[in-house]
C-alpha positions in Angstrom: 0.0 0.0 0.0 1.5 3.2 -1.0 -0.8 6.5 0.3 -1.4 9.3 -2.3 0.6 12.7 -2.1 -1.3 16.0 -1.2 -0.5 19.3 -1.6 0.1 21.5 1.4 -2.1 24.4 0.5 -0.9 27.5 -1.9 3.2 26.0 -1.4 5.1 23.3 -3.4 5.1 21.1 -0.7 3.8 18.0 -1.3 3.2 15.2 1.7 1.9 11.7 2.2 -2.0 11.8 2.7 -1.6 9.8 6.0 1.1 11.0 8.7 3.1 9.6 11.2 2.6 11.6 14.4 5.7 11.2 16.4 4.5 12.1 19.7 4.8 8.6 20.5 8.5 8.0 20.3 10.2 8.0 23.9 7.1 8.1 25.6 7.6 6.3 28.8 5.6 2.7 28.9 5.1 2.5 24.8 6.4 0.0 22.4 8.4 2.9 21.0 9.9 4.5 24.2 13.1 2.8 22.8 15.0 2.8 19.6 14.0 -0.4 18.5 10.4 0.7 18.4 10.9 3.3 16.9 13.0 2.4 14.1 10.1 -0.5 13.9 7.3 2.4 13.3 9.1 4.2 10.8 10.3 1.5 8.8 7.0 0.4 8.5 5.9 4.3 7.5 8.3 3.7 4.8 7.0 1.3 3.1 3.8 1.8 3.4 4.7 4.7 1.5 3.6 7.4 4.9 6.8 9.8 4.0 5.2 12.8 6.1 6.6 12.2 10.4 5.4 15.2 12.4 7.3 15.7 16.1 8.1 18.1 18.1 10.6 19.3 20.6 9.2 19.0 23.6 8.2 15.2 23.1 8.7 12.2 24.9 9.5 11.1 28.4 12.0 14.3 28.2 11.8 16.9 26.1 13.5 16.3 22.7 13.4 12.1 22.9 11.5 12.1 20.5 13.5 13.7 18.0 16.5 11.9 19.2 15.3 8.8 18.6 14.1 10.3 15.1 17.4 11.4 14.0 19.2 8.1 15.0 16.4 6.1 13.0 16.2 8.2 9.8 20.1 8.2 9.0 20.9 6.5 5.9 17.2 8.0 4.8 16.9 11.4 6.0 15.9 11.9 1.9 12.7 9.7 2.0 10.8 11.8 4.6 8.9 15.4 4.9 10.4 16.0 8.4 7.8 18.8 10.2 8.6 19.4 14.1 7.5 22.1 16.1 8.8 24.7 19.1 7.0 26.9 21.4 5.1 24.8 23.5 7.3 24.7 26.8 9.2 27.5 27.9 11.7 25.4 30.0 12.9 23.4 27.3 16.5 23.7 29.3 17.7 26.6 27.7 20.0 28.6 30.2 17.9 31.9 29.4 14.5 33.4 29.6 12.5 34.4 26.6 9.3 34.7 24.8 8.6 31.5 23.0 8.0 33.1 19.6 10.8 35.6 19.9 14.3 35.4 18.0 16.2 34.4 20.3 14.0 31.5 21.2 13.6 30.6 18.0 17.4 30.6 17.1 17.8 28.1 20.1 15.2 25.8 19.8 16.0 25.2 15.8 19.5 24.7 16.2 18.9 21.9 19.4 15.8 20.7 17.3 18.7 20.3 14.1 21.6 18.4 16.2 18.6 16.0 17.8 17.5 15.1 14.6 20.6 14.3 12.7 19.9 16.8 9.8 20.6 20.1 8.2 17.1 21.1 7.7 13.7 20.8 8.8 11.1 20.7 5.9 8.0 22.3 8.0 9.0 24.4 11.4 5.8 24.8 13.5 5.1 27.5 15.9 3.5 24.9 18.3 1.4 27.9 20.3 0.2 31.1 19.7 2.7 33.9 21.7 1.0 36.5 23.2 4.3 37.8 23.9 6.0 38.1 20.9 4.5 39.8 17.9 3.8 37.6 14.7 6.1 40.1 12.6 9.0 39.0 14.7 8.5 35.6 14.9 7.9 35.4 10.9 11.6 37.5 10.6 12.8 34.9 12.4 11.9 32.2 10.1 12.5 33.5 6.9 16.1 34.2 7.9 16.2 30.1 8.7 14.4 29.9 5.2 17.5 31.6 3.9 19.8 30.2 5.4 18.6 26.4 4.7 18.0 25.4 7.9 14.0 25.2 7.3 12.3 24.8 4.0 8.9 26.0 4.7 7.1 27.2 8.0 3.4 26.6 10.0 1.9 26.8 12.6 -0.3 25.1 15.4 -3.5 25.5 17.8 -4.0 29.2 15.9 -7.7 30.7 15.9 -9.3 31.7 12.9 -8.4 35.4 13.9 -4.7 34.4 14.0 -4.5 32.9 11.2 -6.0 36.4 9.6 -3.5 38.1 11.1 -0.5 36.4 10.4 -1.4 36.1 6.7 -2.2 40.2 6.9 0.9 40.7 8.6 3.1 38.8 6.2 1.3 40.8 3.4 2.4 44.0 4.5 5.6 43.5 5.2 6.3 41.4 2.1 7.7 38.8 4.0 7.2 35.0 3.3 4.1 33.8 5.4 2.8 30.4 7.1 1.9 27.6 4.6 -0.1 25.6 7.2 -2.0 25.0 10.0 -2.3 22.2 12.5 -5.4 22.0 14.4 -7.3 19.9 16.9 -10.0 18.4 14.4 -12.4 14.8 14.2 -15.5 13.7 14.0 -15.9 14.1 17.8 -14.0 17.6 17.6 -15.7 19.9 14.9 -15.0 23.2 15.8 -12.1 24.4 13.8 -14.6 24.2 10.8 -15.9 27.5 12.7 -13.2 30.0 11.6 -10.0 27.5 11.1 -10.9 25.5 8.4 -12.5 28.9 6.4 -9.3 31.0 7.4 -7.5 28.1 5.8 -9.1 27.7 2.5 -9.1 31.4 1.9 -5.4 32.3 2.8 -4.2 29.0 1.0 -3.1 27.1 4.0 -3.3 23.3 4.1 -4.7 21.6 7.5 -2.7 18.8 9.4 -5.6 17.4 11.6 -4.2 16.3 15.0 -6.4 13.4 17.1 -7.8 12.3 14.0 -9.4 9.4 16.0 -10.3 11.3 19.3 -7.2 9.2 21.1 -8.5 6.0 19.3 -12.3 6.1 19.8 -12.7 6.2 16.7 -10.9 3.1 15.9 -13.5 0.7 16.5 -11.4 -0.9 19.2 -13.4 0.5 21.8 -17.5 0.5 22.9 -19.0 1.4 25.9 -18.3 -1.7 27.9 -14.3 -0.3 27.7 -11.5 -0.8 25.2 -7.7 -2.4 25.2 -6.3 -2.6 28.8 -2.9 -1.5 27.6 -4.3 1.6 25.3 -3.9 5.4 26.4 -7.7 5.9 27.0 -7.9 3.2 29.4 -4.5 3.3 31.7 -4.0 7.4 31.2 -7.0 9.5 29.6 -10.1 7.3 31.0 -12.0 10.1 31.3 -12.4 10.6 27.1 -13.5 7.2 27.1 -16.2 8.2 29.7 -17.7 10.9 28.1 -17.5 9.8 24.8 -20.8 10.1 23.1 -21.8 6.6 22.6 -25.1 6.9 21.5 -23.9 8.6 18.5 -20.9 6.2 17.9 -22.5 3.1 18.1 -24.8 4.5 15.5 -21.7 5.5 13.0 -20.4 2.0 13.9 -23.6 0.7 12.4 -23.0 3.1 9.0 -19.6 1.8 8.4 -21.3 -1.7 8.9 -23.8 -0.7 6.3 -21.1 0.4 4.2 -18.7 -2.4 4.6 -16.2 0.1 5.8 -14.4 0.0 8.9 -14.5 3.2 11.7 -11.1 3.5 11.3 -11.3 3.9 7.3 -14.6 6.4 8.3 -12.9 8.2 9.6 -9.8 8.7 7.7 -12.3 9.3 4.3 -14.3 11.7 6.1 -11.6 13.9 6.6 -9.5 13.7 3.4 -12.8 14.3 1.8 -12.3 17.8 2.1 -9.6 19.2 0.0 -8.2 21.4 2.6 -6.3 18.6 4.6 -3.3 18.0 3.6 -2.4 15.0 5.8 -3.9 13.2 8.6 -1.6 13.0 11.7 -2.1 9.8 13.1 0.0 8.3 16.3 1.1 5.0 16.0 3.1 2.5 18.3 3.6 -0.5 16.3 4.0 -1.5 12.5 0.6 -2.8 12.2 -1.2 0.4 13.3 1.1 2.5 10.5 -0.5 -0.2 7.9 -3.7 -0.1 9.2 -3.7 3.7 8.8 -2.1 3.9 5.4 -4.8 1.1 4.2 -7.4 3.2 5.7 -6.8 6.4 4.2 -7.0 5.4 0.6 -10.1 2.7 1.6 -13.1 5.0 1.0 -14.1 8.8 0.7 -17.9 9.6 1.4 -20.5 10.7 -1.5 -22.9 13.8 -0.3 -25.5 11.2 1.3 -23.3 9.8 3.0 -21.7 12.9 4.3 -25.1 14.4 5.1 -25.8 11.1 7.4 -22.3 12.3 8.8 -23.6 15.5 9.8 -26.7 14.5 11.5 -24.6 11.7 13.8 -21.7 14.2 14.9 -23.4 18.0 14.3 -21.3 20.7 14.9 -21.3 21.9 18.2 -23.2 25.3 19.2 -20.9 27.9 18.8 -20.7 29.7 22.5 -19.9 33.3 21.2 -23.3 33.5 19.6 -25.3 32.9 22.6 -26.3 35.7 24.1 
């Protein structure tokens, strides 16, 4: 199985319709807290043709794991792979000053550790993982076109933005004539609709391509799970019980009984409802073992909903009331 390649927006980069989430790697009390695993995953990502690995520097059991682990697996194939990580999250990333997570200085820090972890001389997407309030946009876009310049990053997004964000960022890069984000990476499922409020909107008219993070809603969405419980050994169940709680299971036991209809599993549901829409560029999805990357590839090229069907969609997951109309 080898997935399709997607656009990322208005740019010329082009990624693997399913993504490898990395967030996994060096996670404590995972398959792939160690190398082994790891190199497992991604081999596995490789031949099922899933070229696009998304990280970030403040993952794993500590911060940068993650992108150690990465950088050991990948050498020999650094070419193969869109490599995207992100900065901005965590302030005490270990850095011996303080400073605004989108400002210069941070930024010059955190590429250059996020470089020697990885094993590379550039990062193909660099992703402010938060909004500042600190810093303004205009400096934090000065600061990565000079890494654009220089080679050390290739093209730059960002993550968790509001629709208002994303406005002004794209405004802001206008008037300066400076180069501007190509993408945005958002919270977004079939149990998580809100970014189609302003996100998904701000993103189709600026030309930025959407990288959908929980795809699955931490695996609910899997079909591994009902409302009797789910895998002993999965996140929901040892770490994050309460989304398995108040899941909506009325509702999911119903869309289990479309895909059913359909002879389509949740898992490739899910996956088609989201690359129906031209916008995403790549669904993010975590994986711990070889089986789920091939299970995810599989899945995203299985089936992509017609209007009925996408209608029925609608009426089993609605988009949730939007709390700065009430009045």
């Amino acid at each position: 199985m080898v997935t399709s390649q997607r656009r990322v927006g208005a740019s010329g980069l082009l990624v693997s319709s399913t993504g490898l989430g990395c967030n996994n790697f060096g996670r404590a009390g995972t398959a792939t807290e160690t190398l082994d695993g790891t190199r497992e995953v991604i081999d596995a990502a490789l031949a099922n043709g899933v070229t696009f690995l998304d990280t970030a520097d403040m993952y794993g059991a500590v911060p940068g794991a993650s992108e150690s682990l990465m950088g050991e697996a990948l050498q020999g194939r650094r070419d193969r792979v869109v490599l995207a990580t992100k900065f901005g999250q965590e302030r005490d990333m270990g850095y011996d000053f303080p400073a605004a997570r989108g400002s210069r200085r941070y930024v010059r820090r955190a590429v250059e550790e996020s470089l020697r972890r990885l094993r590379t001389d550039w990062i193909d997407l660099y992703q402010l993982h938060l909004p500042d309030p600190e810093t303004p946009v205009e400096e934090t876009i000065d600061a990565l076109d000079d890494l654009v310049r220089e080679g050390k990053v290739r093209y730059y997004g960002h993550s968790n933005f509001t629709g208002w964000q994303i406005a002004e960022a794209e405004f802001t890069a206008r008037i300066r004539a400076s180069g501007r984000f190509i993408s945005a990476q958002n919270h977004y499922s079939l149990l998580a609709r809100a970014a189609e409020r302003e996100v998904l909107p701000a993103a189709v008219r600026y030309g930025l391509g959407v990288f959908p993070y929980f795809p699955l809603h931490n695996g609910l969405l899997t079909g591994k799970f009902t409302r009797d419980g789910g895998p002993a050994g999965s996140r929901i169940m040892s770490t994050r019980r309460h989304v398995w709680e108040d899941a909506p299971w009325d509702a999911i036991e119903k869309f289990r009984a479309f895909c059913e209809e359909r002879d389509i599993t949740m898992l490739q549901a899910a996956f088609g409802w989201l690359l129906a829409n031209p916008v995403i560029s790549s669904v993010i999805a975590g994986a711990t073992s070889a089986a789920q990357v091939e299970a995810n590839a599989a899945a995203s090229e299985a089936w992509r909903p017609g209007a009925d069907d996408l209608a029925v969609i609608d009426e089993l997951f609605p988009l949730p009331d939007d709390p700065g109309a009430r009045v």
